[in-house]
C-alpha positions as CSV (number, residue, x, y, z in Angstrom):
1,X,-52.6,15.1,30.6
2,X,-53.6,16.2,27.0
3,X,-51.5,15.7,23.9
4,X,-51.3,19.7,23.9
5,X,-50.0,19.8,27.4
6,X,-47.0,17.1,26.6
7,X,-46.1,18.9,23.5
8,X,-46.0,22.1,26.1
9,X,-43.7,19.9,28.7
10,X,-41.7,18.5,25.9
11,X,-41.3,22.4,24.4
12,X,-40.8,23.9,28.4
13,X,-38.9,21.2,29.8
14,X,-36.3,19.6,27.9
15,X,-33.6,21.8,27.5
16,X,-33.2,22.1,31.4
17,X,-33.5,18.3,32.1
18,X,-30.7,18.3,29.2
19,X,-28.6,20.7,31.0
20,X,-29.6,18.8,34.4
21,X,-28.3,15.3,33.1
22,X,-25.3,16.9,31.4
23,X,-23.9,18.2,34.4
24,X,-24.6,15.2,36.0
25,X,-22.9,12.7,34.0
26,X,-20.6,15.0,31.6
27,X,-22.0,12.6,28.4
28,X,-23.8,14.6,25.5
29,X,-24.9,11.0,24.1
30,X,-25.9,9.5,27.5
31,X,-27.2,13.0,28.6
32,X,-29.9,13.1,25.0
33,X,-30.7,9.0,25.6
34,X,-32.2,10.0,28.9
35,X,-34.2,13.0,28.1
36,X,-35.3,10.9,25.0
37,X,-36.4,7.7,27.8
38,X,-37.8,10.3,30.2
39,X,-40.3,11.9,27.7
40,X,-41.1,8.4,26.1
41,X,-41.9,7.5,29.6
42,X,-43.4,10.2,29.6
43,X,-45.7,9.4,26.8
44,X,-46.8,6.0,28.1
45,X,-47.9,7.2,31.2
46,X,-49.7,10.8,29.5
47,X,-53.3,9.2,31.0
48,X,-51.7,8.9,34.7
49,X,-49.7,12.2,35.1
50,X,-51.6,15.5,35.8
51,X,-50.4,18.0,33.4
52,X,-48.9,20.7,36.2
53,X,-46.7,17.7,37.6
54,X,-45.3,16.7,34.1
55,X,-42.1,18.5,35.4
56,X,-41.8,17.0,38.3
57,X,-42.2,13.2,36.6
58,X,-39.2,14.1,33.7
59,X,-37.1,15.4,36.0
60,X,-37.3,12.8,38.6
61,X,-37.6,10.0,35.6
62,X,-34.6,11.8,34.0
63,X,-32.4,11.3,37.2
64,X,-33.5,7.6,37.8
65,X,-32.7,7.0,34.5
66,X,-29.4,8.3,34.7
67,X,-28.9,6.0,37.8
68,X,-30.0,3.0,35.6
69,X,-27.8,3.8,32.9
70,X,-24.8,4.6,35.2
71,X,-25.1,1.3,37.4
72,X,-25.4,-0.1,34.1
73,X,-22.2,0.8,32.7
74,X,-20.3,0.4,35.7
75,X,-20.9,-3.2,35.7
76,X,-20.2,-3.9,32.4
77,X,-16.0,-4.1,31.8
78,X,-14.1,-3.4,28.9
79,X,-12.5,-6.7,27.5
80,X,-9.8,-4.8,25.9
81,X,-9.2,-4.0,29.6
82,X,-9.4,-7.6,31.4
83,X,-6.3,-10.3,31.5
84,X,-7.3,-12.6,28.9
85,X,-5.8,-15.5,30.6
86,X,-8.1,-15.5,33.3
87,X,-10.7,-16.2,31.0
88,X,-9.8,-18.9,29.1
89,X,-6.7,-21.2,28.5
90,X,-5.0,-22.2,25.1
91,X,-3.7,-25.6,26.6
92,X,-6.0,-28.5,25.3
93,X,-6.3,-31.7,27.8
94,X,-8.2,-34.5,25.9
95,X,-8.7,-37.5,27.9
96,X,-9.7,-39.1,24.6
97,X,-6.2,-40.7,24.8
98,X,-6.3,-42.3,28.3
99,X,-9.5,-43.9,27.0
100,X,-8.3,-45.4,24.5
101,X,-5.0,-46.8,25.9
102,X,-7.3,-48.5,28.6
103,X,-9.3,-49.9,26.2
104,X,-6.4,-51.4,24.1
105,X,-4.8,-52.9,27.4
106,X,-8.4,-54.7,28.4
């Protein structure tokens, strides 16, 4: 693939993988990061895919992308969201104390 022919994809191509991630994940931001990654993948790979399949690669990189992101976010939890007392505890328990008392008494 020339530069001319990824300027072309870029220029044919990414207003309808847009569209295609948009209706997908209902996210303008998410929806421009992944056309964004699919043409930069895009980019990296311009000496491995064949200029007529260019719309084939964003489109399918575009989706898996998506996927990534969406797996991605659906592990990650809100902490505003999470019980904070399951994560931690306020109550201090030094043994420093019992240490030293057994100490004094030897």
């Amino acid at each position: 693939m020339t530069i001319d022919d990824y300027n072309s994809a870029v220029e044919k191509h990414a207003d309808s993988v847009y569209r295609f991630i948009l209706k997908n994940c209902r996210n303008e931001a998410i929806a421009q990061d992944v056309v964004q990654e699919s043409f930069e993948k895009l980019w990296v790979k311009l000496d491995t895919v064949a200029g007529e399949k260019a719309k084939s690669y964003i489109f399918t990189t575009a989706y898996h992308t998506l996927v990534d992101i969406l797996r991605k976010e659906k592990r990650m939890t809100n902490f505003d969201q999470t019980n904070e007392g399951l994560h931690f505890h306020t109550d201090q328990y030094n043994d420093l104390s019992e240490v030293l008392e057994q100490a004094l008494k030897t």
